[in-house]
C-alpha positions as CSV (number, residue, x, y, z in Angstrom):
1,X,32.2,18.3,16.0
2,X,30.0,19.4,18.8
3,X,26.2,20.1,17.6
4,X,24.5,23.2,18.3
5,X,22.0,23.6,21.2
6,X,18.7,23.8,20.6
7,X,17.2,27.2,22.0
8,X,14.9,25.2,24.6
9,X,18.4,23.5,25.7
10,X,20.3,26.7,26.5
11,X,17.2,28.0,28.4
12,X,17.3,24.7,30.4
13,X,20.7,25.0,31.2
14,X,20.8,28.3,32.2
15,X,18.1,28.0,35.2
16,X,18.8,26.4,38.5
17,X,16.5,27.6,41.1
18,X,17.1,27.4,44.8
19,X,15.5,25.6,47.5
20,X,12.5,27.3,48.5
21,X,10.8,26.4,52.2
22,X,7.3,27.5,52.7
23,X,4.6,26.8,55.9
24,X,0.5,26.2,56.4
25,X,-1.7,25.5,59.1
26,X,-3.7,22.6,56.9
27,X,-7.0,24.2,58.1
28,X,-10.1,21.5,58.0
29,X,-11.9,24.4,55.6
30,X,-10.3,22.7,52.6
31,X,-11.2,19.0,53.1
32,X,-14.9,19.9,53.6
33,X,-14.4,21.7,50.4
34,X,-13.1,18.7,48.2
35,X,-15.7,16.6,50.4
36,X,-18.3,18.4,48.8
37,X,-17.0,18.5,45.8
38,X,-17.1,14.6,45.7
39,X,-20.7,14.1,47.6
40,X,-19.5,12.9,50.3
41,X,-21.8,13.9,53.1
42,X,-20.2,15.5,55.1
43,X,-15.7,16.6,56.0
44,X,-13.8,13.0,55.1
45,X,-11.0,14.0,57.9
46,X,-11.7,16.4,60.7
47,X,-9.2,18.6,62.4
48,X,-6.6,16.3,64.0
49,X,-7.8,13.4,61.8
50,X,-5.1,11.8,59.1
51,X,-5.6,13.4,55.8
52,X,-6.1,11.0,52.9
53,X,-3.5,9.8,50.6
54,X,-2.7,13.8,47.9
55,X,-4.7,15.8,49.9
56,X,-2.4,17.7,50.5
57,X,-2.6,19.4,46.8
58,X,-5.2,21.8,48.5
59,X,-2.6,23.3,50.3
60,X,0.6,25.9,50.0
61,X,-1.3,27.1,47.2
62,X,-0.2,30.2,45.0
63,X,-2.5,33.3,44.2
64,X,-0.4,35.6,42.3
65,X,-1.7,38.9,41.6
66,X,-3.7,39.4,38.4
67,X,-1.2,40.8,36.3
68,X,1.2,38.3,36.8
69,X,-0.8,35.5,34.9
70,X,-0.5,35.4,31.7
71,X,-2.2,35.0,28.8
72,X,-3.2,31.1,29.2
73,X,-4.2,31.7,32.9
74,X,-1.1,30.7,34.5
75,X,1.5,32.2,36.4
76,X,3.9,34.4,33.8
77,X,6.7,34.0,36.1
78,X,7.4,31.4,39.7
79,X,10.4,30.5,41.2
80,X,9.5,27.0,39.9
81,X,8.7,27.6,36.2
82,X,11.3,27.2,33.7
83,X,12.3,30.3,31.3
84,X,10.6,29.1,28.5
85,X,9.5,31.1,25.7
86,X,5.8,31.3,24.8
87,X,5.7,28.6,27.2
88,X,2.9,25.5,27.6
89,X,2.9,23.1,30.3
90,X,1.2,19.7,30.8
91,X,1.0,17.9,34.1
92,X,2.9,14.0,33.4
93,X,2.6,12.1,36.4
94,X,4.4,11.7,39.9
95,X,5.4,9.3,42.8
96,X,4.6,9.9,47.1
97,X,5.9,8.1,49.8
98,X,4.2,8.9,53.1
99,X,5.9,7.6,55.8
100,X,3.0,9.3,58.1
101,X,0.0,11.2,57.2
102,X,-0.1,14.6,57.4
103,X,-2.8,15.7,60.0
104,X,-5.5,18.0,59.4
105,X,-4.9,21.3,61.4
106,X,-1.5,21.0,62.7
107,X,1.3,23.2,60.7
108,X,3.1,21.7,58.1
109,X,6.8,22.6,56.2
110,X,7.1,22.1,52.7
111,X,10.7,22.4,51.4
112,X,10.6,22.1,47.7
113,X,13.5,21.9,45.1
114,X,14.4,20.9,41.8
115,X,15.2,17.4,41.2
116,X,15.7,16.7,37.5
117,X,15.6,18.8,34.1
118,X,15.7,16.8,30.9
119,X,14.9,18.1,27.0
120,X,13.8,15.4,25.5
121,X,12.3,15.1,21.5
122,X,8.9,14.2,21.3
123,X,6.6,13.5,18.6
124,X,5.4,17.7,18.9
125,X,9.0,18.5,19.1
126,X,11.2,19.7,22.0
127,X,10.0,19.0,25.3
128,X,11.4,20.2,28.8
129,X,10.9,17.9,31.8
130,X,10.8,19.3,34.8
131,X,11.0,17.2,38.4
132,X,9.9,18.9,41.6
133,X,10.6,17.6,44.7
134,X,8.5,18.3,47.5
135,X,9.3,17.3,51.2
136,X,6.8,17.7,53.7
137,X,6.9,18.2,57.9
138,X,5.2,18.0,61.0
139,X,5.8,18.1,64.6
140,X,9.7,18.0,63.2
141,X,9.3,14.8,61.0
142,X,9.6,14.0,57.5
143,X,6.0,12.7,56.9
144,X,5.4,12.5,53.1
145,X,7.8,13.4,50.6
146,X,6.8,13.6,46.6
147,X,8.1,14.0,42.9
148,X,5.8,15.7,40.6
149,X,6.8,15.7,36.8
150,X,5.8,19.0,34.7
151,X,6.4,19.0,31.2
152,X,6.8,22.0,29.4
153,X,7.0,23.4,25.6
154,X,8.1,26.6,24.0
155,X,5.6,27.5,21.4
156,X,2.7,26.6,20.2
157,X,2.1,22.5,19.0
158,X,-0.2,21.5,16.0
159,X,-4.0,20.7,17.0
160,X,-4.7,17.9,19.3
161,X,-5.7,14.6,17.5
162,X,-8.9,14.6,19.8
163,X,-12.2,13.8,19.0
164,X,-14.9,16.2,18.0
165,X,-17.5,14.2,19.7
166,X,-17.3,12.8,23.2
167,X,-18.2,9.1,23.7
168,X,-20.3,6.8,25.5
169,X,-19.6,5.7,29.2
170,X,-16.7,3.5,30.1
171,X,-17.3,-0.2,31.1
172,X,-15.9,-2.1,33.5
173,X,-13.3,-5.3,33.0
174,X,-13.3,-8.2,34.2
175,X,-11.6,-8.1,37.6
176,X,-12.1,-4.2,38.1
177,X,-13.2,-5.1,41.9
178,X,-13.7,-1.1,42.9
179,X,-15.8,1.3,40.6
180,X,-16.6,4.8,40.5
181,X,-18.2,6.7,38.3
182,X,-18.3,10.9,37.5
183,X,-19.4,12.7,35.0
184,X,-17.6,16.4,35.3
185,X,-19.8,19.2,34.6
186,X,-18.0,22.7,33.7
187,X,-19.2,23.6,37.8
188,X,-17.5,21.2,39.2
189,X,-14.1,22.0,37.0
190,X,-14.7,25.6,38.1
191,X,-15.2,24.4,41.6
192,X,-11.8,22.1,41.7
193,X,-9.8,25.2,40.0
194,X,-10.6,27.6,42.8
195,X,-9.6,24.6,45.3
196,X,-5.9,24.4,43.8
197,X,-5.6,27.9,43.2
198,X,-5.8,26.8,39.2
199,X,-6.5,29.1,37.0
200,X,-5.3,27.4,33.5
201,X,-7.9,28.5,31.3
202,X,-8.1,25.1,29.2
203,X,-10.2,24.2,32.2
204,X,-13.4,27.2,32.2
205,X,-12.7,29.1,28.8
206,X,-14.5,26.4,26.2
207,X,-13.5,28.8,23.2
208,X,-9.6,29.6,24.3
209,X,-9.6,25.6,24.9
210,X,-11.2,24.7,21.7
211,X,-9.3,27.6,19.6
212,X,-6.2,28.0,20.7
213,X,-5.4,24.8,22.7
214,X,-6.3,22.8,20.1
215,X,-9.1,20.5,22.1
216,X,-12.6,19.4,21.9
217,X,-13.8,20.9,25.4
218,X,-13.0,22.0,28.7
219,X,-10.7,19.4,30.1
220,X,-10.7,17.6,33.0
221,X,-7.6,18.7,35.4
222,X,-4.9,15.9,35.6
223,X,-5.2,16.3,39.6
224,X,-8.8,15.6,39.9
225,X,-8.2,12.5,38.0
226,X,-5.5,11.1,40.3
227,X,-7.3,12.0,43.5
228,X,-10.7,10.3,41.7
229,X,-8.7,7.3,41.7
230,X,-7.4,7.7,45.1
231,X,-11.1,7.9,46.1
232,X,-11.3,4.2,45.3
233,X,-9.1,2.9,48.0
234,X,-9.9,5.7,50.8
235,X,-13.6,4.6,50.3
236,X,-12.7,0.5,49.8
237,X,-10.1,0.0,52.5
238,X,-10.2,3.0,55.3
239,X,-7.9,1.6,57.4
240,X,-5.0,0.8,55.3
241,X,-2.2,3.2,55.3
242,X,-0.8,4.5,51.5
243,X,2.4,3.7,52.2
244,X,3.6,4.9,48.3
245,X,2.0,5.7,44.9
246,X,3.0,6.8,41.5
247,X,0.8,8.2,39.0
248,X,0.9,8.4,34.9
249,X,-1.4,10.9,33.5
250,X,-1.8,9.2,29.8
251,X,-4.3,11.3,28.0
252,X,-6.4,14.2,28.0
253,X,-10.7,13.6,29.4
254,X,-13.2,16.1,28.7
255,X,-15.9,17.7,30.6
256,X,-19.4,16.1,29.9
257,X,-17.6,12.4,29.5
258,X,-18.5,9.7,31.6
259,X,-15.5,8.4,33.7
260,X,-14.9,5.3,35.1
261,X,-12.4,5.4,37.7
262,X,-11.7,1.1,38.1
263,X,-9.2,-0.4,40.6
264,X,-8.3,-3.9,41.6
265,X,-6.3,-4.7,44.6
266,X,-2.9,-6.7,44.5
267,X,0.0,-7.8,46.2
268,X,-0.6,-5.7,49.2
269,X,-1.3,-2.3,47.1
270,X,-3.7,-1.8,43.9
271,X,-3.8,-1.5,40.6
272,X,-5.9,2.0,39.4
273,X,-7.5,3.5,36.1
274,X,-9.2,6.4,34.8
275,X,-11.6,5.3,31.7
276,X,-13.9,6.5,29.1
277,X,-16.0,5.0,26.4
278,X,-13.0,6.0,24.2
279,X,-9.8,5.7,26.0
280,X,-9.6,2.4,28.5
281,X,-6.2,4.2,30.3
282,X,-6.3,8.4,30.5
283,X,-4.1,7.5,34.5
284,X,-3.3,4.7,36.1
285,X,-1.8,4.7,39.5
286,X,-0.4,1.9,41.4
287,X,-0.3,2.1,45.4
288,X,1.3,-0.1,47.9
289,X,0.0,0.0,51.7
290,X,1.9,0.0,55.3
């Protein structure tokens, strides 16, 4: 007896979007930007300079029109997003290999695609996993090419099990060698959206957040955390080329927490953490160098 498809299923099954191939010119105005953004006195990478290790997620951005977002702040419709009713998405993780860095100023091709489409049954019910594959080229060569995984929903899931009270400040272990700390303010969120062309209202709009996502605050986007931890080997070992990462984004951070990004190096890569005073693992990234 065959079972009956779930509604999320046949939507799944029914979508299979093309390749798409897009260009920029990877101006320097975006790296002083996200410099800024992290104190760093002045641009990190000047035009011509290698640009660090997921930098590039300033770049080949989107800005639909107004009416096209919809009612959470995000695009209603993309070549990329899956037909999904009433739909919620959640950023999960990914994995780079960068065979070169990309270089700051020169144009870039981007050929994305879709690499994998899963439903799978989680605790909040059916979820869609989407895998997009992202391939990116300069001067004619394949320099970096990445997997980013989206999960998606249809409908809206019971209220977060968060807290209604943020914590106290992460501390390190024993053997976290490299330590960052950052406490993200609502302005810097704000600041970070308008960088990635983000406009995913969990992130600025405390009340939709609260009442009708279901969390304690504005959160922290799952990008920012995974570039926070990249910080920690751009600023411990400058020289060394990323050769490949992969990233898990665990559990939601809040604005106003006190984050310890924590990293130890290992076996020619490092080990990498995002922590709070409640939560010792919101990402963790490992990296392997040239």
């Amino acid at each position: 007896m065959q079972l009956k498809k779930s509604p999320l299923q046949v939507h799944a099954e029914s979508w299979q979007p093309g390749e798409v191939t897009c260009e920029d010119s990877l101006l320097p105005e975006p790296v002083a930007a996200l410099s800024a953004l992290l104190d760093e006195p002045g641009s990190v990478a000047a035009g011509g300079a290698p640009l660090p290790a997921l930098w590039h997620w300033l770049y080949f951005l989107d800005w639909p029109a107004q009416r096209d977002l919809g009612a959470d702040g995000h695009p209603a419709h993309g070549h990329f997003l899956p037909p999904v009713p009433d739909r919620q998405r959640m950023f999960a993780g990914g994995r780079c290999t960068i065979s070169e860095p990309l270089r700051v100023g020169e144009k870039a091709v981007r050929v994305s695609s879709l690499q994998g489409l899963e439903v799978k049954h989680g605790r909040t019910g059916e979820l869609l996993f989407v895998t997009q594959r992202n391939e990116f080229r300069q001067g004619g060569r394949t320099c970096l090419v990445e997997e980013q995984d989206i999960v998606y929903r249809s409908g809206r899931g019971p209220a977060r099990s968060a807290p209604t009270a943020l914590g106290p400040s992460a501390r390190p272990r024993a053997g976290d060698e490299w330590q960052l700390s950052l406490q993200p303010d609502p302005t810097l969120l704000f600041r970070f959206s308008a960088l990635t062309s983000n406009a995913h209202r969990i992130h600025y709009d405390l009340p939709y957040s609260r009442d009708v996502e279901g969390y304690p605050g504005l959160v922290v986007h799952g990008p920012l955390l995974v570039l926070v931890m990249m910080e920690l080997v751009r600023r411990h070992m400058p020289t060394r080329q990323v050769r490949s990462l992969s990233y898990r984004l665990r559990s939601p951070a809040f604005a106003g927490e006190y984050l310890l990004a924590a990293g130890t190096p290992a076996n020619g890569g490092a080990q990498l953490r995002i922590a709070t005073g409640r939560e010792g693992r919101h990402a963790t990234a490992e990296v392997a160098f040239a």
